[in-house]
N, C-alpha and C positions, 0 to 999 in steps of 0.2 A: 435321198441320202439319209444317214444315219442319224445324223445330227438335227434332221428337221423333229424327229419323234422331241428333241429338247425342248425346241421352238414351239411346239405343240400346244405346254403345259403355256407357256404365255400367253400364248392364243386363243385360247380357251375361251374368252366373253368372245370371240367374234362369228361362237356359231352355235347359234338356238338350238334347244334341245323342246319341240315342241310333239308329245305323245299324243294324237287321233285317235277317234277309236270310231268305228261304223261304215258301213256302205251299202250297197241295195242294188237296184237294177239289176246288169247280168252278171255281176261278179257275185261269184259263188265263195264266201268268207267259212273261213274254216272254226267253226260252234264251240271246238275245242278251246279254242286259243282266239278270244276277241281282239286283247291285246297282247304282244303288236299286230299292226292290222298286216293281214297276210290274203290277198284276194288275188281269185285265177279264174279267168272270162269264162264264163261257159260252153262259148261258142267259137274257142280258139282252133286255131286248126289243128295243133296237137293238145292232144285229151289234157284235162287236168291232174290224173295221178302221175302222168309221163313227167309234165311241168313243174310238178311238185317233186316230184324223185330227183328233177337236177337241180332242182332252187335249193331243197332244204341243207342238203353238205354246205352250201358255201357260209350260212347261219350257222348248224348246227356241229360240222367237223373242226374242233379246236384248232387240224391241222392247216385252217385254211385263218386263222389269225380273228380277226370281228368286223363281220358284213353289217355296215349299215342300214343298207338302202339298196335295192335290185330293183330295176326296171325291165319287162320284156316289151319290146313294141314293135307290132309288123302293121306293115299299110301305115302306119300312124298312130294306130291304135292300141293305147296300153290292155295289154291282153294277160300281164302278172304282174303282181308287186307284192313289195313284202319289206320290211322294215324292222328295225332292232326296238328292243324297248326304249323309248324316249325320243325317236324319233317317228317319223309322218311325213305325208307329202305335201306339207308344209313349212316343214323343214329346209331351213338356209344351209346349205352342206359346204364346205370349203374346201376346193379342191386349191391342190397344188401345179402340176404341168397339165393338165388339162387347160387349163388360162394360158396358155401358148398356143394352142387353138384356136379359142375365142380372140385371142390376138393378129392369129395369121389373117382371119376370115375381116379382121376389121382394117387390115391394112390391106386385102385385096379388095375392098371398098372405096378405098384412097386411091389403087392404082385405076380403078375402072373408072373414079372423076377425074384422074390427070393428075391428081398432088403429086403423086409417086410414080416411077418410072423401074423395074424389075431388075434390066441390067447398065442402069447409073450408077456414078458413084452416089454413095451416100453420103448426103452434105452434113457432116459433126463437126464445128470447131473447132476440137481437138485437135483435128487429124489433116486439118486448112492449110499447114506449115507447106511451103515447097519443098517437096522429096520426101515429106512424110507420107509412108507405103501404105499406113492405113486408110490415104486418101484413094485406092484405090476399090475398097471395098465396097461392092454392090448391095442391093436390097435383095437379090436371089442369094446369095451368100450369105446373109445374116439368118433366111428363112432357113434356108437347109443346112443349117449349122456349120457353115466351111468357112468361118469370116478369116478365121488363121488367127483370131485373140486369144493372147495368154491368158484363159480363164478358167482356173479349174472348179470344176464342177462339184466334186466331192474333193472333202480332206482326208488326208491320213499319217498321224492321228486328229483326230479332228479339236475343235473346230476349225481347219487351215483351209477350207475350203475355201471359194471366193464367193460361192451361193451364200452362203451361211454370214459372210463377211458382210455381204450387201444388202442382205435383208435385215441383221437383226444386229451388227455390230456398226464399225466406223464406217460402213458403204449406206448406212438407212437411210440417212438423212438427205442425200442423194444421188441413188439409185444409177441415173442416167451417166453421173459424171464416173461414179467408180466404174461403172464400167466401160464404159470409151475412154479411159485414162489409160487402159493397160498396152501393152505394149503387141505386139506382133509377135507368136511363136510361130505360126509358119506364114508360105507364101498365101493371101487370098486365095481359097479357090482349092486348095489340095489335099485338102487333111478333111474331115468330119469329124468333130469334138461337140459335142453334146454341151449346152451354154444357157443358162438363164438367163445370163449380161447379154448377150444377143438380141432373146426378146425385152428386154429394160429398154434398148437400144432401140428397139421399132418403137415400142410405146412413149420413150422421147421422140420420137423422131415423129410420131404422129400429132402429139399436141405441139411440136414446134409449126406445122402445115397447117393447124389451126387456130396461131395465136400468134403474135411477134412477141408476147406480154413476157416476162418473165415472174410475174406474179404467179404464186402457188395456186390461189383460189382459181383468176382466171384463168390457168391451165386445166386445172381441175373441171372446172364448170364446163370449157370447153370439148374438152375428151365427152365429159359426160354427155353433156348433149348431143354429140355425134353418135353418141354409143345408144343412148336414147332414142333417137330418130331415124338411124340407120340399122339397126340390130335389134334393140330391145321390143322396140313396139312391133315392128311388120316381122318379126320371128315369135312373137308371142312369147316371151322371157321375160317374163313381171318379175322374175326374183333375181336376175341376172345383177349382182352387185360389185365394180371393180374395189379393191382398194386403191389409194394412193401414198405416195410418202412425201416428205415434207417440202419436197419441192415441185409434188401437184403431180405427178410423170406418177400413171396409171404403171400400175406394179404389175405388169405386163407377162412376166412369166409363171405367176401363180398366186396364190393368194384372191382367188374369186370365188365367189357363191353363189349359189343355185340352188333351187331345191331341182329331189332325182326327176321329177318331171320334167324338169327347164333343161336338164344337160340332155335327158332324151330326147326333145325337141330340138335341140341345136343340134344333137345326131343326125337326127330327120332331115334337117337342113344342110348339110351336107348329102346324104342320101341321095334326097332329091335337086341334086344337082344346084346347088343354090335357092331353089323356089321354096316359100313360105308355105304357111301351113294353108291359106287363103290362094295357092295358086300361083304369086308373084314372084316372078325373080327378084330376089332378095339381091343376091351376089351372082356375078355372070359364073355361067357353066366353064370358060376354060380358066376362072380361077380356081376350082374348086379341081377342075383335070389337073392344075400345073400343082395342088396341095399332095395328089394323089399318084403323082408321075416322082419313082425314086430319082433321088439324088445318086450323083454317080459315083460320090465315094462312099455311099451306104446303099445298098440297096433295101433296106429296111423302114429307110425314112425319106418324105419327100417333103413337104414345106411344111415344117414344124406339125407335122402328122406324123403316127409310126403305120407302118405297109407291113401286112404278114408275110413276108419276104425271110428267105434264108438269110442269116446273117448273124457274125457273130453279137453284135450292138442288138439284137432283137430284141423287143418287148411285147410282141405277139407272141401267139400259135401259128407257127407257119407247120406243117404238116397235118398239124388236127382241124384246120378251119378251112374256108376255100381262101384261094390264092387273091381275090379280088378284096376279101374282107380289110379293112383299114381301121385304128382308133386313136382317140386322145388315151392319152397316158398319164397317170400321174402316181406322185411318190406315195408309195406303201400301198399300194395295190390298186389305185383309180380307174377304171375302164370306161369309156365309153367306145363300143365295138359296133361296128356298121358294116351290115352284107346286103350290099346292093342285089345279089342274084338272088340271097334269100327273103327280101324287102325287110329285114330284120332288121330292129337295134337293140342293145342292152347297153344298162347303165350296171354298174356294181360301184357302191362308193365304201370304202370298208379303210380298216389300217391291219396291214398286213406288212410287219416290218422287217423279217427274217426270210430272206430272200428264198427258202423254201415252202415258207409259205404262200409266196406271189406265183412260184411255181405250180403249189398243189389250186391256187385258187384260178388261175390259166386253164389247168385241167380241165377244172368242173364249168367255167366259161366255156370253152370248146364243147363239149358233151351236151353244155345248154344249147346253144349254137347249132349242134348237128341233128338235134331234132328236128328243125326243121328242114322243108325241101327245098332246093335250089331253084 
């Protein structure tokens, strides 16, 4: 939304600007340019001037806005990277709805111990009242955005939005309640509206399954360490950092950081069917099928994942990319894009705020994309 580029400039201390410079082994570092560090494997399966030919537009064409960070990786294996000045792969990056992702994967965690149940209602005390219809509302519904909540996603004019409300105005301070306060615009279940109050929603709803407390901290601590012990460590994401707001309730639909290796790993992880980079199912295989199976009033989107599927709500390439490929999404141009036929993933983390430039930078994603074979 337009409004987060404001929110930006606030945000600003919450994401390191750490410049690297060196590397060796088989990455072949281009002599010209030491810094920023710009390195393409040798032994990739497509050549390195091919690699180079689609990477440099997304950097170097103004029309594509400012790439920070590109990851290519197939098998696993980062095979290009390339980074703006001031940032590294070391670098905390801060995505926006890509953490809607990392959200879904952590409440299909929950449902494979039993906390959570797919199509129960979801237990909100808001919504406890007898004949209140919001008591009706499932955990598949909140994931594939059909809860039927009056919540709009962008304002116009802004800032009227409710995103923008609940992050940075009278909703901050707690998150989970502005949004299960709102009222019902349609029936559960019939509409697809695109909702960040949605995922707030799962992210209270997860540190309530792991704490009765209502103390911020022990929510906090809690989330944490499940996020710790179930994600962070056996997916190998050292840099994976949630935020929280003041009432502890992981800020679930955006506001998380990575550095571009970590989001490409958690690609990976999906990828590979739930299993970590050591082998282990991480997360059972038919959650990550039921992440990747459209919703049926979008066929675009299936649980808080976008599908390169026709559609008007699209935020892929569906024609230029294969039909299986899937990604996280996030505001002002955040890709992480995964083709299981191609064992491919890319990261692109950039801000790209004039909606033709998200178009021109899809492009040259696609183009990346198709170099490889299926």
């Amino acid at each position: 939304m337009k409004s987060e580029m404001k929110s930006v400039k606030r945000l600003g201390m919450m994401i390191g600007l750490v410049a690297l410079a060196g590397a060796g082994g088989a990455w072949a570092v281009r002599a010209a340019d030491p810094q920023p560090i710009y390195r393409v494997a040798g032994d990739a399966v497509v050549g390195q001037a091919a690699l180079r030919g689609a990477i440099d537009p997304l950097f170097d064409d103004s029309a594509m806005g400012d790439t920070r960070a590109l990851i290519v990786m197939r098998d696993g294996d980062v095979i290009a990277e390339r980074y703006a000045p001031g940032f590294g792969p070391d670098t905390r990056l801060m995505s926006w709805s890509i953490a809607k992702s990392v959200t879904a994967v952590l409440v299909g965690l929950m449902v494979a111990d039993g906390r959570l149940a797919l199509d129960m209602p979801v237990p909100v005390a808001a919504w406890s009242q007898p004949g209140d219809p919001r008591g009706k509302i499932t955990l598949r519904q909140l994931l594939q955005m059909t809860s039927g909540l009056d919540h709009v996603e962008d304002g116009d004019p802004q800032p009227a939005g409710d995103t923008v409300r609940m992050l940075f105005t009278d909703g901050a301070q707690d998150m989970g309640g502005f949004a299960e306060s709102k009222p019902l615009a349609h029936t559960p279940g019939t509409v697809f509206s695109y909702s960040t109050g949605s995922s707030v929603i799962l992210a209270d709803l997860m540190a309530r399954m792991l704490t009765n407390s209502s103390d911020p901290d022990t929510r906090r601590r809690a989330m944490q360490a499940f996020i710790d012990g179930r994600l962070k460590a056996p997916g190998k994401l050292p840099s994976l950092t949630p935020e929280y707001d003041a009432a502890g309730t992981m800020i679930g639909g955006s506001i998380m950081h990575m550095t571009a290796r970590d989001y490409g790993r958690f690609g990976e992880l999906l990828r590979r069917q739930g299993r970590g980079p050591a082998g282990h199912q991480i997360l059972p295989e038919k959650w990550v099928d039921f992440m990747r199976t459209p919703s049926t009033r979008n066929a675009a989107y299936g649980a808080h994942l976008w599908l390169n599927r026709a559609s008007e709500d699209s935020a892929l390439m569906p024609g230029l990319a294969p039909a299986s490929l899937f990604g996280c999404v996030g505001h002002n141009g955040q890709y992480i894009l995964v083709s299981p036929s191609q064992r491919l993933t890319v990261v692109r983390i950039g801000m790209s705020p004039r909606k033709e430039q998200r178009a021109a930078v899809r492009g040259a994603l696609a183009k990346l994309v198709g170099l490889f074979p299926g």
